[in-house]
Structures are given as C-alpha cells and as structure tokens.
Steps between C-alpha positions, in 0.01 A plus 500: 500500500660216591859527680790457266841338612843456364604160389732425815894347320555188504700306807587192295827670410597507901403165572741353224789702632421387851466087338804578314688572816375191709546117404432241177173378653398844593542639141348226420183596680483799415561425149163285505305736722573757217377263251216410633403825718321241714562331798698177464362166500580210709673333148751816508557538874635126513714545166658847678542300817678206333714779349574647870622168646707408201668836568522467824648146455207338677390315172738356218240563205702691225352842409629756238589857614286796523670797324382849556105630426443768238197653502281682161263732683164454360144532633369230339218355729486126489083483566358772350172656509255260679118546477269351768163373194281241660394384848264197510426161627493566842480220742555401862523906549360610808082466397537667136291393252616258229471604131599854607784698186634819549675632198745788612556799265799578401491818707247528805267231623302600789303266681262586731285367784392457880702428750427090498397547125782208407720759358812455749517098389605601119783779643605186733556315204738737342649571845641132567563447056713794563647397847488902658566571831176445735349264235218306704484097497183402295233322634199358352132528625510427836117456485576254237533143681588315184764758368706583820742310335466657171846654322484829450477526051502771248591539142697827392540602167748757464747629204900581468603739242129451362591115483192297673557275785281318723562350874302232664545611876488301791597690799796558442696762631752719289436370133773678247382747337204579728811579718550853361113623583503825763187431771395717778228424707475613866706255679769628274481843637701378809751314301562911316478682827660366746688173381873498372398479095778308287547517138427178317403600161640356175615664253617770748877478515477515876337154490798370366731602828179260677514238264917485561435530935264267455712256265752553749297404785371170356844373423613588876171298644630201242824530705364534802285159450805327344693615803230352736430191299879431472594623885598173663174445798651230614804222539396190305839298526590552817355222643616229245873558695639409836584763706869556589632431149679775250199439305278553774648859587493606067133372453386665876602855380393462100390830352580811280816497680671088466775473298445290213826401477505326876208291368708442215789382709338289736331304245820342373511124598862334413434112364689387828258703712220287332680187498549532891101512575439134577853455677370777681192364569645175627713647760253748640301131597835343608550816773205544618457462869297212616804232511705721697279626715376110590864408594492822711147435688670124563799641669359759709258233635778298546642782706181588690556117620841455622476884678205348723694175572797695580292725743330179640869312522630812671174561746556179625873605561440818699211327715624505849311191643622513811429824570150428363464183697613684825229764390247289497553315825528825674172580328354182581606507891321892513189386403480189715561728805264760391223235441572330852414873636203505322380196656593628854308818449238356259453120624515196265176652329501486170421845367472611130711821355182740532386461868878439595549846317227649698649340809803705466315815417322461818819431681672799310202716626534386833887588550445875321236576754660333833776754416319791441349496825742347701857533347741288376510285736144379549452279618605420860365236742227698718396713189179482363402389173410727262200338395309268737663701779628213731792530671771333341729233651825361422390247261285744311790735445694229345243401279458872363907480497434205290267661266682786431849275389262334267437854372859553437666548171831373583442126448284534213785746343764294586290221261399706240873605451616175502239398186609810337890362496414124406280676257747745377818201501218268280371755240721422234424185509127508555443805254645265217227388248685135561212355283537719205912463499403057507289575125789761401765205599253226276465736199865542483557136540260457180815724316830389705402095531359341805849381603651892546740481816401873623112418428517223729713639751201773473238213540673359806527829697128615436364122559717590865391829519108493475464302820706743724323803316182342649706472849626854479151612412351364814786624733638128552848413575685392163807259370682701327807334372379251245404831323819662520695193367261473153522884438903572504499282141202675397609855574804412272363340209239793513719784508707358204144478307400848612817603335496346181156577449599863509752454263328318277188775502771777441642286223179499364360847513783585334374296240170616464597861531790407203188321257255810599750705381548382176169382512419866508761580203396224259138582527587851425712494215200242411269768543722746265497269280156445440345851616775604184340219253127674600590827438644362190171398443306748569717797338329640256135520722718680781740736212171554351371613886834732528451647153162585557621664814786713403300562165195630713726706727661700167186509362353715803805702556493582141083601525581724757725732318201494264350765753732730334440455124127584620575774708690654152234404307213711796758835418498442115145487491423772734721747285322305163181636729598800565626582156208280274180532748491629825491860323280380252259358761534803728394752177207278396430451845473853583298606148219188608460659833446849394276386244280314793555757699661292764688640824902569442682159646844427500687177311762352630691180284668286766637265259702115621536134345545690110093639542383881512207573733348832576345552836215813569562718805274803642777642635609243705223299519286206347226711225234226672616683848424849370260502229131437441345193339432736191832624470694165580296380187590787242862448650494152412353564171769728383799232616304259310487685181795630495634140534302392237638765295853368526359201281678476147265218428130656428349233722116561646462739808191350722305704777294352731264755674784771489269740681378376856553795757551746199269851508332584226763707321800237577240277332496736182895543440575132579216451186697706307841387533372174470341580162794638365698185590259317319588736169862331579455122619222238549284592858237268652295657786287340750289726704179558721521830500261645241602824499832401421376281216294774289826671575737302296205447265406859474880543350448291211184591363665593171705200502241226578724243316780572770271392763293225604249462806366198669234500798584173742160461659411228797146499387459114383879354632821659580712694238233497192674751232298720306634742238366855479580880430494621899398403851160455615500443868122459501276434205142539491465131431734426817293719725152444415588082588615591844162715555301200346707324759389711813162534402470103455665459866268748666190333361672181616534652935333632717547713779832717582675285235221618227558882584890401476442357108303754433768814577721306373296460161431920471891517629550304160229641293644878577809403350326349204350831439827708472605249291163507273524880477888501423501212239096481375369867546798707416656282242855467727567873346648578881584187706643409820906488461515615190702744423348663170121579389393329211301774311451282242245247642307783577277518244413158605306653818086503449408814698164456413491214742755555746272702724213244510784275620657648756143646600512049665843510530584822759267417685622120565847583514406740764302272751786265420766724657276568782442111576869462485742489809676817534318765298316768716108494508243710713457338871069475388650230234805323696279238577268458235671211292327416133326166490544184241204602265658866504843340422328340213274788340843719546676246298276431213438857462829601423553202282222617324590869432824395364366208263272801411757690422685273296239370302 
C-alpha cells in the first residue's frame, strides 16, 4: 500500500495576521503573494517599492492606503493537474537522433537502455525545462564539427486539467509549468542527504512565507542600489569656488548633513550688492600694487645712493693723512735700509726672488748649524768654519755677522707693519667700488637734472678722489685737503637726502600696506559677491546633490531596520512550519523510509530568512559520513518522495536510474513503491538496469494501458527510441551481427591478432546461444530477469526437434566457454586454441540447427 498522510492546515491564516501587524507596503505584498501564490515579478516588486518610499517620504507619488487583509481559506490550486504527453524534435542534444517521439503514459513510462544508449540526453531535457537542482548544461555532439554551436531544441506537448498545450523549447531553464515536475537522478541524491533542503513548492502554503522573504529581499537590494547610485562619490562643485569664501566652506562639506537653509541664505544677492560689481571691479585695478611699489623701488635707490656718498663724504673725513703720510715715509725709509744691506751682503748682483730665496735658505741653514755645534756665539775670529774648515779671521766673522742681520725679522717686521697701518688708514677708501657709485651718481642725475647741487658736489669729490685712491693704493704720499674741503658740503646735502628718502619710503609703505588692505577687502566682498551669484546658479544641480544625499542616508537607515521585519517574518514561518509541514514532512518522511527499508536518521528544520529546511543527521553526523552508497541512495529516495508528496499540484514525478548501488531486494521495494505512485501521479523512468525494468513492468501486466515501454538503443546513432512490451538486452539479431563481425575480422588477421578475433567471436557466439535457447528454443517461457514463467507460450515449444538442436548447440556452447578467458579447462587443452576454419564450421552449424528448428 501506498503511505497515507493527513492534509497538513493551512498557514495562510498566520501570515495575514503577521502582514496585518507590519506596514501598508508589506500588506500589500503579502496581499499579492496570496493572490498569486507565486513569486513576485519584477512589475510588482517596483510598484511595492514605489509604495515603500512614498511611505517613507523618499518619493512624493500619491498612493491610497492599505487597510487590513482578510483571508477565505480555500485549497483551491491555481495550476492543477499537469500531464507530461509528448517529447519530440530533438535537436542540438548531446548526439541523439533526430526524428526521435516519446509519448509518456499517463502513469509509468519506462525507458530503457545501455549506459551510452542516448537515454540520459532526453532526462537532460526535462532536467534544465524544469530547472531542478543538479540540472546539467546541454551540449551538442561534440563529434559534430558543424553543430558545436547548435541550440539545444525540443518540442513538449503536455496537458493542464486535460487542456492541451504545446512548448517549443530552447534551452531554457525553469519554463512555468514544467516548474512543478519532481526529478531524481543520482546527482540529486547528495542534494537529499547531506545538503540543507528548502521548501519551494507552490501551492504549499509554506511557499508563500518564501515568496514574502523573498519579496522582501528584492525591495531591500532596490534600496540598497538606490542608496549606492544616489551616495554622493564625489564633490563636483567644489572646484567652480575660490577657496576662503563662506561659499567655499558650505560647498567643501556638502552632504546628507548641509543645511539647506544656509544655501538658501547665502544665495540672496541685494540689487546694491549687484550694482557694486563693476565699481568694484574698477577699484580692485586702481589699488593694485605696481604704482606704489615703483615710487617705492625709486626711493630706496635713491637712498642706497646718498648712504654711499655719505659714507664716501665721511671716509674722507676720518682719513688721518698725516698719520698715513708719516706711515709711509717710515715705511719707505725701512726698506731703503734693508735693501742697502742686501747689497752689502749680496753685492750689486741682480738676483731674481727664487735663487735670492734659496740664498737665504742656505744662509738660514748655515746659522742653525754654526750654533748647534758651536753655541750661540759662533762665530769668533780663530774658529773654524763649519764647512770648508778654514780658520776664520776677523773679516770673515763680520761677513757671517752680516749674513745673519740680513736673516733678521726685525727690519722686515718693522715694514710689513708699517704697510699693514697705511693699509688699514686707506681701506675705506680703497675698498669703495668708486666706479660703480660715478654710474649710481649719472643714473640719478637722469631723475634729479644734470644741474643737482649735491650730485655735483658728489662729481667733484670722486673726480678728486680717484687719483689719490690710485696713490693710496700704491703706498704714495697723498694731498689730502682739496678732498676734505669738497666733502663737508657733500656730507650735508647727503645726510638731508638720506633722511628724506626714509621718510618718504615710510610714507609710502604705509601706502601700499593701506591699498593692499583694502585691496584685500574689495576683492573679497568681490569674491562673495560673485561665488554667491554661482551658487545662485548652480542651486538646484548642488540641492539636487544634497537631496540625493540626505535622501540616500534615510533610505539606508530605514533598510536596516528592515532586518527586523525579516527576522519576524523567519519566526512566523518557522511556527507556520512547525504547525503546517515540518510534522507533515517528518510522518511521510518516516512512512517512505520504512517502506524502503532505509536506516532510522534524524531531521532537524533549522529554519531563517521566512524558509523551512530540514537537515539529516546519523546521530551527529553527515548520513554520507556513516552510511553506504546503497543506503545513502534509499535515504535519499525516501526525502525525495516524501517531498514530492507534499505537492497539492499532481505534477509528474521523474526517476532517473533510481537504483545504482541498490541490492537486489532494495531494487524490488523501490519498484514497488514506485508503481504505486504511478497508481497516484504521472512517473517517467529512465534506467539501465534491466532487472529493475521487468520490475516495474512485471507490476502492470494487467494494466498494460497504464504503462508504456521504450528501448533507447545506440545501434545506428545515439538515442534511437523504439517502443515495445519489455527489455531485451541482447536479441538474437543483435548478437549473431557481432559474431558475423568477429568471424569477418579473424579471416581478415593473422597471427596473435587472428586467435584474439577468434575468442572473441566464440566469447560472442556463447552468448548468442543462451540467448537462442531462452528466446528461440524455449519460447521465452523462463527468461533472464523476469520475474514470472509464462506457461502459456509453452505449447509453442517443438520437442520433437529440440534435441536434434541442442545435440549442435551443447556441444558449441561448451568449447565456447572453454575458449573463453576465465572458465576452467583441463591443463592437456590450455593451450590448444580452435583455428579460423573451426570458428567457421562452429558457426554455421549452430546457425543451421536453429534455422532447422524454426523452419
């Protein structure tokens, strides 16, 4: 029997009274998700979030109010019962066939084949129609050059409430209604073992708590862009103003927090504020520096000027000539007597400064070494000199007496200090740049007149001073009091000039620092002025800028505190789960397992973001950490039906080789509970399994028009669908061309390679003669993987020729399992291997005995 449930209540009820609680928009949502009992489209999610800003005040778009939502509770399914009818016109599927049609019955279609047969392409297609978890991309042939590029293609005919529909499919995924179909296949098994399965089934009223989070979600990620398109990135005005001003400072720090109101303010320009631009303008060129600050550079040269004349006119003053003059006589007298020693020691030779340096060194040498052997006092007449060894006499004494006063500093000190004073008493006068103060004196005549009393006066004392700077430069004796006579005037007109010079560059500094100063003020109130009348300009680009800011900033405060509405929503539905499905789940749940005879696991429903999931444990593990492959599978099975079984909508439940890693018996209760869910609702099954097959078909023998069987076969091209009343996984026909094949290939070689074909060909040929005797001899009364003997074909046996047959056969089929790899043989025979024309008698013998028992 199949498991039987109770209908789990309705949650509808406790999802109004939750939307009833909560905001307009929200009712709103809910209201439609209720309606439709799908999820909402893109149309609906931007109507509910115009609704949320205009009641959040972030949009001024008039809206009506939202009262209360009442709720009738019905179980009125909006898609009703949907019936899978047609699949054909394959194309661009993997290497299927074209012109291929399966028509499904409305309860089981089984389709069976090889593993390669072509059979997986068609459960691909309803895979990706129906967009289920795991669904494969589609490719085309790959071998196919020309249709790599191919789109994948089918037609599906299918029905609604017995109403006939067709869909032209192009890979897509998810097409409504194919939405609703139930597939498991293998990769699926995972997805029911170990992965964290949600509920996403319309019409179940859990759906609808989905279809709300999710509503909820998309109008938070609409906020979330809005609040990043809108977010200021950057400062486009700020450059357009001049730093320093009030506008400046409001524009520098514009965002979500500027008050509108300052911009306001400052944009106010009074008509005598406008009227006083050019004035304005007019003065700021009337102040500006450059006329001052000419009259200024005029008068500080002028300074520069009468300061050096006044230092000349009062050098001149403090020379002391006659102290200078007696200077330089004294200077003058030393050297005369120091040169008339010379010429006593040296002679009246001329000698130049190098030898007469080396002279003295020699002398020097002399003196140090006469004293450091004799004393002090060498030498004395009667001594010896202390080179050629003579004996010195009087006259020689005097002339190494001689030679060392020429060696004294005293005289040459005496004239060296007397330069230094003349030098010292001249500086001022010789360090003056006399020739630079004459073009100072001419370039200021070019502004004061040629005929200027204190520039002359000037003129006159440097025409008399240049001569005796040349005198006082070469040490000479000077007149000095034609100078002092033309520089007392000169000092006094020049000190009077020094002095109004000052005044007249403090006079005007004053004046330039007065014009910079309101210089400074007119161009700023200038600046105001204008940086005000470009703001005014540009107001509504940067108050559209500061709305978008503070309008951005509510709008992601105000998403946040959406967090919560979800969070209520996540506890509404997990009590709506506990109350409408979780139970229900965990009783079908529980009667699919038993009925598989899967191992006890525990569910767990961690539920968040308004979904219910259920989680398997093996106490506290993973099942895929504990369990066997065949187990897992059975596991996985039982989630997936019981899921299924929460459908409201009879929708088509699809298997796609169920069985892999099943034992026999797993094999034979999965068959039957998947028969009796095809007594229930539509079931397609694709399988290689053959004893699964004549399973399911062994169930409705007495119901033939409740089942339909296809073989998919490789045998021409991929996926070629034939229609039949069981599985034949080899056919006489199949196995006598792949013996014809063997035998050709062995008369074709030669050598190791011919003794390969031709095991291969009896390898062949002794399954062709199981097959013979099952299907030919006996009639298929008892066959391979079938579960039932049909007594009724046996009449249909000839005994009186089924011993001259298998009098060829036996013995055929038994050299055949002897030739073959892995059958046991006596050691005499191991290497005796059956030759080509042996192979060939063999092979038209037994063809023989069966035509002659056929005919």
């Amino acid at each position: 029997m199949s498991p039987s449930f109770d209908t789990a209540p309705s949650g509808r009820q406790l999802l109004v009274s939750w939307a009833n609680g909560q905001e307009g928009w929200l009712r709103l949502l809910v209201g439609k998700v209720l309606a439709t009992r799908r999820a909402l489209s893109a149309d609906t999610l931007d109507e509910l979030y115009e609704r949320y800003l205009s009641e959040k005040g972030l949009s001024h778009k008039l809206i009506e109010t939202v009262g209360e939502l009442s709720l009738e509770e019905t179980s009125i399914d909006d898609l009703g019962t949907l019936v899978l009818t047609k699949l054909s016109e394959v194309s661009g599927v993997n290497a299927i066939a074209g012109g291929q049609e399966i028509e499904f019955n409305p309860g089981l279609t089984v389709l069976f084949g090889e593993n390669g047969a072509g059979k997986t392409g068609y459960a691909r297609v309803l895979k990706r129609v129906a967009a289920v978890r795991g669904a494969e991309p589609i490719l085309p042939d790959v071998n196919d050059v020309k249709g790599v590029t191919a789109t994948p293609r089918a037609r599906l005919d299918y029905s609604i409430e017995q109403v006939a529909q067709t869909l032209d499919w192009a890979n897509e995924a998810g097409v409504h209604p194919f939405t609703h179909l139930s597939i498991f296949d293998s990769p699926a098994v995972m997805f029911h073992v170990d992965g964290d399965q949600t509920y996403l089934y319309t019409p179940s009223d859990l759906a609808l708590f989905k279809h709300c989070a999710d509503g909820i979600t998309e109008i938070c990620q609409r906020a979330n862009a809005d609040v990043t398109t809108k977010t200021p990135k950057a400062n486009p005005f700020l450059a357009q103003f001049q730093r320093g001003t009030r506008v400046y400072r409001a524009i520098e720090t514009l965002g979500a927090a500027t008050d509108i109101s300052e911009l306001n303010a400052l944009v106010v320009v009074s008509d005598t504020e406008r009227k006083s631009i050019p004035a304005r303008r007019d003065r700021i060129i009337a102040l500006q520096p450059q006329a001052t600050g000419a009259q200024i550079s005029v008068a500080r040269g002028r300074l520069r000027l009468y300061e050096r004349l006044v230092e000349l006119a009062q050098a001149v003053n403090r020379f002391s000539s006659q102290t200078y003059n007696a200077t330089v006589t004294s200077a003058a007298s030393a050297e005369r007597d120091y040169q008339a020693l010379q010429v006593r020691v040296l002679g009246d030779t001329e000698i130049d400064g190098e030898t007469r340096e080396s002279w003295y060194n020699f002398v020097e040498a002399g003196s140090r070494y006469g004293q450091y052997r004799h004393g002090s006092d060498y030498p004395q007449p009667g001594e010896r000199c202390i080179y050629c060894h003579q004996s010195l006499n009087e006259r020689a004494v005097a002339l190494i007496a001689e030679y060392r006063s020429l060696l004294s500093d005293n005289m040459r000190t005496t004239i060296e200090q007397a330069h230094e004073t003349a030098d010292s008493l001249s500086g001022p006068l010789t360090n003056s740049d006399l020739h630079g103060l004459g073009e100072a004196i001419e370039a200021q005549q070019e502004i004061e007149g040629p005929d200027d009393a204190a520039l002359l006066a000037a003129e006159r004392l440097l025409t008399l001073t240049e001569p005796v700077v040349a005198q006082l430069v070469e040490r000479k004796v000077v007149e000095w009091e034609p100078l002092l006579i033309s520089s007392s005037p000169l000092l006094t007109a020049s000190i009077q000039r020094v002095n109004a010079a000052r005044s007249l560059i403090e006079d005007l500094t004053a004046k330039q620092e007065e014009r910079a100063r309101r210089l400074a003020e007119e161009t700023a109130e200038l600046i105001d002025i204008e940086s005000r009348l470009l703001l005014a300009s540009q107001l509504e680009l940067i108050l559209d800028y500061v709305r978008d800011a503070k309008w951005a900033l509510k709008l992601n405060q105000l998403v946040k505190k959406v967090q919560s509405i979800q969070k209520s929503l996540t506890e509404k539905a997990k009590q709506a789960g506990e109350q409408l499905l979780h139970t229900d789940f965990e009783t079908r749940f529980e009667a699919e397992r038993q009925a598989l005879r899967a191992p006890a696991v525990k569910l767990e429903f961690p539920g968040k973001h308004g979904e219910a999931r259920r989680r398997k444990v093996v106490t506290t593990h993973k099942p895929s950490a504990v369990l066997s492959e065949g187990e897992q599978k059975v596991i996985a099975l039982a989630d997936f039906l019981a899921e299924a079984g929460l459908r409201t909508t009879p929708a088509p439940v699809i298997f796609d080789d169920p069985v892999n890693s099943l034992d026999y018996r797993r094999i034979h209760e999965v068959a039957n509970r998947i028969s009796l869910l095809a007594k229930e609702r539509q079931v397609i099954v694709f399988t290689h399994n053959i004893w699964f097959a004549t399973e399911l078909l062994g169930r409705f023998e007495r119901e033939t028009d409740r089942c339909t069987y296809y073989s998919v076969t490789d045998e021409s091209k991929k996926g070629v669908v034939v229609r039949g009343t069981h599985p034949r996984w080899d056919s006489v026909s199949k196995l006598k061309k792949k013996v014809d094949m063997m035998v050709r290939r062995a008369s074709e070689s030669s050598g190791d390679e011919r003794d390969a074909f031709i095991e291969q060909a009896y390898r062949r040929m002794r399954s062709w003669c199981e097959v013979v005797v099952e299907q030919e001899l006996l009639q298929g009364v008892a066959q391979r993987y079938q579960a039932n003997v049909m007594l009724t074909k046996l009449p249909q046996i000839r005994g009186d020729r089924l011993e001259a047959a298998t009098r060829i056969i036996q013995p055929v089929y038994a050299k055949a399992c002897r030739v073959m790899e892995g059958h046991s043989q006596p050691l005499e025979t191991l290497s005796v291997r059956p030759s080509l024309s042996e192979l060939e008698k063999d092979w038209a013998d037994v063809i023989a005995a069966v035509a002659a028992y056929k005919a």
